[in-house]
Structure formats: structure tokens, C-alpha cells
C-alpha positions in Angstrom: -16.4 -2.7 -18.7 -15.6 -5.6 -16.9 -13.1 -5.8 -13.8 -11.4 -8.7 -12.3 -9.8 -8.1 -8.7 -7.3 -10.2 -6.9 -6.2 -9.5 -3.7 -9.3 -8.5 -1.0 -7.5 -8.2 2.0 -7.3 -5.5 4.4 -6.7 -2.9 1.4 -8.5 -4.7 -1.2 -11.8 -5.4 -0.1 -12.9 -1.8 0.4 -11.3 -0.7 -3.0 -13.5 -3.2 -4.9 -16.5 -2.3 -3.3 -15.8 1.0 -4.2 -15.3 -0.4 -8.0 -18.7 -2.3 -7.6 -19.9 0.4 -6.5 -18.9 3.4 -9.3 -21.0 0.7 -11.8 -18.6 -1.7 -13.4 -19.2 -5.3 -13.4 -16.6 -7.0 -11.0 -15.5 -10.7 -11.0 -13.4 -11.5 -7.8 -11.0 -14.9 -7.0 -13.2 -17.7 -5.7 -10.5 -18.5 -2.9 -10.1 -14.9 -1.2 -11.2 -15.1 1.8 -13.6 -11.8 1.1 -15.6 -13.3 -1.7 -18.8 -14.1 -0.4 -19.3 -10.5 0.9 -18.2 -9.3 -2.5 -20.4 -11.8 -4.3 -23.6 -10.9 -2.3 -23.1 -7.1 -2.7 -23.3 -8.3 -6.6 -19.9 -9.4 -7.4 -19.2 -12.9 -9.5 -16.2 -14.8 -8.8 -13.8 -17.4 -11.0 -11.4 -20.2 -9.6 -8.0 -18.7 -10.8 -6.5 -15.7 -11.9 -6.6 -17.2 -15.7 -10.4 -17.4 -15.2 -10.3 -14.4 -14.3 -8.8 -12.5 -17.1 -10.8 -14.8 -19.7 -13.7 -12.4 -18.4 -12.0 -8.6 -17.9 -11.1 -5.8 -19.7 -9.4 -4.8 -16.6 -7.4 -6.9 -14.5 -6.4 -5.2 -10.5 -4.4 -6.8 -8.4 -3.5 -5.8 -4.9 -1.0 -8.5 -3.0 1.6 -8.4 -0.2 4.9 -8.2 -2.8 7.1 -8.8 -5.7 6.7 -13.2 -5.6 2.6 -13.0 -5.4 1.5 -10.7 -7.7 4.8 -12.1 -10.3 3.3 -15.6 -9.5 -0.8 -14.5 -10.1 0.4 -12.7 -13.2 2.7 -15.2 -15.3 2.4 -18.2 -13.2 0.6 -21.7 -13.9 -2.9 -20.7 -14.2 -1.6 -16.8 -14.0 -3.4 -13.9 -15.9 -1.0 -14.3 -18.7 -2.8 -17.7 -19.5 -6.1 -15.8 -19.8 -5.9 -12.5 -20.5 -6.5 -11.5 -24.7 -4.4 -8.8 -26.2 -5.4 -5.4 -25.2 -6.5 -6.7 -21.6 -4.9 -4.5 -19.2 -3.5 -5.4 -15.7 -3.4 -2.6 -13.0 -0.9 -3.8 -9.6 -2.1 -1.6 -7.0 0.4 -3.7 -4.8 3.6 -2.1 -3.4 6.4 -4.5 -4.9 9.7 -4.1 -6.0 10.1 -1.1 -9.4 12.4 -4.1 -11.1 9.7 -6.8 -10.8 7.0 -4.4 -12.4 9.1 -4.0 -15.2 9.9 -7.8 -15.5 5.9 -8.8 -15.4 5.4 -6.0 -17.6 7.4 -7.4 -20.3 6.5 -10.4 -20.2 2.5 -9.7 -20.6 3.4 -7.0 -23.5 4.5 -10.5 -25.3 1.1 -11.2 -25.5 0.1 -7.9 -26.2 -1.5 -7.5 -22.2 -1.1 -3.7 -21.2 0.4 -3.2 -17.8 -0.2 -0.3 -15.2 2.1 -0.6 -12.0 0.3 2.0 -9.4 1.0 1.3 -5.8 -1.6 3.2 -3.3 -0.9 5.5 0.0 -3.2 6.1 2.6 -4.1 2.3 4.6 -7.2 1.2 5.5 -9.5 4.5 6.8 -8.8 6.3 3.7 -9.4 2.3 1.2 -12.4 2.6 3.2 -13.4 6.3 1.8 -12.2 5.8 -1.7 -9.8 8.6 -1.1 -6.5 6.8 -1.4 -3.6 8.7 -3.3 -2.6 6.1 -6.4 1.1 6.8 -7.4 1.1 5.0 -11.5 3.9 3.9 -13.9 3.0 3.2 -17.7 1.8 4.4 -21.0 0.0 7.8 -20.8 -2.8 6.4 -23.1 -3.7 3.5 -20.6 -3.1 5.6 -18.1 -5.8 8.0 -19.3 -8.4 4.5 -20.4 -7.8 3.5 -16.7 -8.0 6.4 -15.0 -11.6 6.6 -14.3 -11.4 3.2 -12.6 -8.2 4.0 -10.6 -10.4 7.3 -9.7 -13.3 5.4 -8.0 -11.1 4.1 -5.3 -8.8 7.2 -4.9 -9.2 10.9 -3.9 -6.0 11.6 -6.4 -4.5 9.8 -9.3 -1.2 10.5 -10.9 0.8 9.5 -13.4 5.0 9.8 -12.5 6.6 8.4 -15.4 6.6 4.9 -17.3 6.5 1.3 -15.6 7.9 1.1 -12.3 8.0 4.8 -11.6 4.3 4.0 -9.9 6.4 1.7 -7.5 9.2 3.9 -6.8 7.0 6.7 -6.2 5.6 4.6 -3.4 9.2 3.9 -2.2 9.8 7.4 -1.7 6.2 7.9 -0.2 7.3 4.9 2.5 10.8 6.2 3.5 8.9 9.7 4.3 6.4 8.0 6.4 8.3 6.0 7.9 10.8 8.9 8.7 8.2 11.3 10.3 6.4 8.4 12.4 10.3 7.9 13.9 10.5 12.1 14.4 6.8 12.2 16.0 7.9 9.2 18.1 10.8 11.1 19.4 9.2 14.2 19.8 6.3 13.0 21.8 8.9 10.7 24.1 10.7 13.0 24.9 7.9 15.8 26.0 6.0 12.7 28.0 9.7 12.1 29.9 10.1 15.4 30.9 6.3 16.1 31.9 4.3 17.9 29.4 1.5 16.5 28.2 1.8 14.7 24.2 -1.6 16.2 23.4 -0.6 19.9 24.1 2.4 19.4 22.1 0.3 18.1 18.9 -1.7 20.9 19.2 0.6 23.1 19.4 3.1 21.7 16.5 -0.2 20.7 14.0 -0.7 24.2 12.4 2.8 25.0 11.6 6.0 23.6 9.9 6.3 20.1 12.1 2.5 19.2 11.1 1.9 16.3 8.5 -0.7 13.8 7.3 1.3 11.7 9.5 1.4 13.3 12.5 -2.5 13.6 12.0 -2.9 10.0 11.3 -0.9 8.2 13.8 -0.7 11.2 17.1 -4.2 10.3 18.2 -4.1 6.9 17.7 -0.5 6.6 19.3 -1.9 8.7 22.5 -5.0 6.7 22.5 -2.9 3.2 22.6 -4.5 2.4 19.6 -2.2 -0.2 17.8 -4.6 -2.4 15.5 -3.9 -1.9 12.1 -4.1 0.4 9.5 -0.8 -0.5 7.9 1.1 -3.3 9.4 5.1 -3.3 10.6 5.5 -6.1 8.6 4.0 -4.6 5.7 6.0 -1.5 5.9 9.6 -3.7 7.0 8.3 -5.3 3.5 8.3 -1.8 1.6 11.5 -0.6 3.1 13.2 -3.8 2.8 12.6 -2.7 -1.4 14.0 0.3 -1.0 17.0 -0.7 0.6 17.5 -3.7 -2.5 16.3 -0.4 -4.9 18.8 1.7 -3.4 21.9 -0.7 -3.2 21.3 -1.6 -7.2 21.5 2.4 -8.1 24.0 3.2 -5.8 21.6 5.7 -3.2 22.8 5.5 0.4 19.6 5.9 2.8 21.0 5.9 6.0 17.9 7.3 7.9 16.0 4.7 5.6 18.3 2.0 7.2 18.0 3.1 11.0 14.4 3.2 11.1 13.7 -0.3 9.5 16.8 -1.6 12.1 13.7 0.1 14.7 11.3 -2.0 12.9 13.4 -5.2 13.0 13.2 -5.1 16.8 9.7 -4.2 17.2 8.8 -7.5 14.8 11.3 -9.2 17.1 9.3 -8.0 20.0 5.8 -9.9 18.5 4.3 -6.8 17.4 4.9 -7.5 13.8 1.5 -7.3 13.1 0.5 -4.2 15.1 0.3 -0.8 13.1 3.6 1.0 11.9 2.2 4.0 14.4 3.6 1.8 17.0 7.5 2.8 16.4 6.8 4.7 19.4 7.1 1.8 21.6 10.4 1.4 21.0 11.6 4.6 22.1 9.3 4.3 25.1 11.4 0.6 25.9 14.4 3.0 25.4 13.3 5.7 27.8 10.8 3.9 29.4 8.1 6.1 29.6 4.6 5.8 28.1 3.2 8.2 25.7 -0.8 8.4 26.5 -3.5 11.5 27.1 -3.1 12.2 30.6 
């Protein structure tokens, strides 16, 4: 089987090396800027995302939102151009549920199978192959795929038809987000009245309070390690489609709302591009104090 990829950026590079690497033949877009190192571990590449799908069974793409992957899929020169009947296309991007259902449409026209199934876990775990893929679509493609979704992924499942993969990751983004703003709080408040952030992770891993998060990001945050991992912008992008998914089904997510708002002012700030673990700087401007291992 033959897979294109489209998209080898800070997520997908490492997920199509770990698709080279499980065996299948992989054909990647001549202008990413990870290409060459693709091509030399044994990769071929293509000039367009039509060229692309003229050579795959399997089309994955993996793009910042709902206007790229829309625009690689059915644009001039898209996949839609390419790809024959019974081709299917697997966005591993986090985009809107309402756009994955438009692009899916469209490429069932032409008898191209879609698979919407947005991944959780940033870079360290793209790196492992042990990324959690949340995936809208037909069970049976979902079952033809899964083996290829698998190589990249530590746990693959299904949630419903198109565009539950992507609201899935909606709800995985507004719990993040929410308990990186609680350990943030937590850990400001201990480090303004004295005792030390690291005793208090320790303390608070085993029971109730601990999290994947609090695992992740504590270290890092006490370390002053801000490099990313999973941009602010990134995760302003995700939670600026749940707020849009919200407001069109009539949800009000008001902790959802006051955390992006945090967000807002940290991109305001220049740190845009720093790693969403850094929330905590700005309820250390609040309180001004400085969470750090002593």
C-alpha cells in the first residue's frame, strides 16, 4: 500500500517516519520543508497534492486548520484532482467538525473515502509513535485504515461518523487547556506563599489532582522550559473552534472562554509561539512571582 503525506511539520514529520518505517511505501510534497530528510530515509516526493493522490491508496494530511487542509483537498491542484474512487484521505489535522464534513462530501462525489481523525499528545509522544488518534467515519474504513493510523499512535479509536474525530479533539483541547490553567494556579499560588512547586507535584501526582497534564507540562514549567511541544497559537487556534462549535449548537463554555481570553494576552505578550505549558506566566505577571525548582 502506498501512502501520500502532507503536512511534515512539527507533528508530521515524526508521524511519517513512523509510516516509513512500519513498511509502507510513502510519497511526501516536494515543497515541505521536511522532504529531503524524508526522501533520504527512503521516501519519494510529488509537486502537488494532485500528484500525490495519482500515486496513493492512502492520502494523510496533517495542516494548521480548517482553510489548508479544505484548500490541499478540493483546491486547484487539490487531492480531489488526483485521487481515483476508493482512494482514501485521512486529516490528522485539528480543524473545525463542520469543515470535515464539507470536504468530506465533496470527495464522496468522486467516490474518495474520508477519515477525519485529529491526534493528542504534541511532539514527544509524534516522536514515540504513541499519539492517541480520536477518528470520525465509516466503521469499514475505519477498520482498512486502522493499521496505518496504528503505526503512529499508541491508541486508535473510532467516536462516531465524520467530524466526531474533530470534535472529539475539541473536547480533548478544552480539558487540557483547563487543567494547564488549574496546575498554573495551583503551583502560583504554593510558590507565592513559600512552599516549594516540586513538593507539591509530588505530593498531588498519585492521587485525584494528577493528570497526563500535570505530568507533561509540571517539569517542564518548573524547569523554564517553554520551547514547544504544542504552540499557544496552535491551541488559541483549536479553542477558537470550539468557541465557533459551541456558539452554532447553542453550548456555553464559559471556562473554555476565560482561558483562551489567558491565551489572547500571552500571544499579545510575543510568546505566541512558546508552548501552551506557558499559561503559567500569566498568573506569575498577575502575582508576580516565579514558579521554578528551588
Amino acid at each position: 500500500m502506498k501512502v501520500g503525506f502532507i503536512g511534515l511539520g512539527i507533528m508530521g514529520k515524526p508521524m511519517s517516519k513512523k509510516v516509513l518505517k512500519a513498511g509502507y511505501e510513502l510519497v511526501v510534497l516536494a515543497t515541505n520543508k521536511g522532504m529531503a530528510e524524508l526522501v533520504a530515509l527512503g521516501a519519494s516526493s510529488a509537486d502537488s497534492p494532485k500528484a500525490i493522490a495519482e500515486q496513493s491508496d492512502v492520502v494523510i494530511t496533517m495542516l494548521p486548520n480548517s482553510p489548508q487542509v479544505k484548500e490541499v483537498a478540493l483546491g486547484t491542484n487539490g487531492i480531489i484532482e488526483g485521487a481515483k474512487p476508493g482512494t482514501v484521505v485521512i486529516d490528522m489535522s485539528s480543524i473545525a467538525p463542520l469543515t470535515s464534513q464539507e470536504i468530506a462530501q465533496r470527495l464522496s462525489e468522486r467516490g474518495i473515502e474520508m477519515l477525519d481523525a485529529p491526534v493528542s499528545g504534541g511532539e514527544p509522544k509524534a516522536i514515540e509513535g504513541t499519539l492517541s488518534v480520536m477518528v470520525g467515519g465509516k466503521q469499514e474504513i475505519f477498520d482498512r485504515c486502522y493499521a496505518i493510523m496504528k503505526a503512529m499512535a499508541a491508541s486508535v479509536v473510532r467516536t462516531g461518523d465524520i467530524g466526531a474525530g474533530n470534535v472529539t479533539k475539541l473536547a480533548n483541547q478544552i480539558i487540557v487547556a483547563l487543567n494547564i490553567a488549574a496546575m498554573s494556579e495551583a503551583f502560583v499560588l504554593a510558590s507565592k506563599v513559600g512552599v516549594q512547586p516540586e513538593l507539591v507535584y509530588q505530593a498531588i501526582r498519585g492521587g485525584l489532582a494528577g493528570s497526563t497534564v500535570l505530568d507533561a507540562k509540571a517539569p517542564l514549567v518548573m524547569d523554564r522550559k517553554f520551547d514547544p511541544g504544542f504552540r499557544i497559537n496552535l491551541h488559541i487556534k483549536d479553542l477558537l473552534n470550539v468557541l465557533e462549535t459551541s456558539h452554532e449548537v447553542g453550548v456555553p463554555l464559559p471556562l473554555t472562554a476565560s482561558v483562551m481570553e489567558m491565551m489572547q494576552a500571552l500571544k499579545v505578550d510575543g510568546m505566541g509561539d512558546c508552548d501552551h505549558g506557558s499559561l503559567i506566566r500569566y498568573y506569575e505577571k498577575l502575582a508576580k512571582v516565579e514558579v521554578s525548582r528551588l
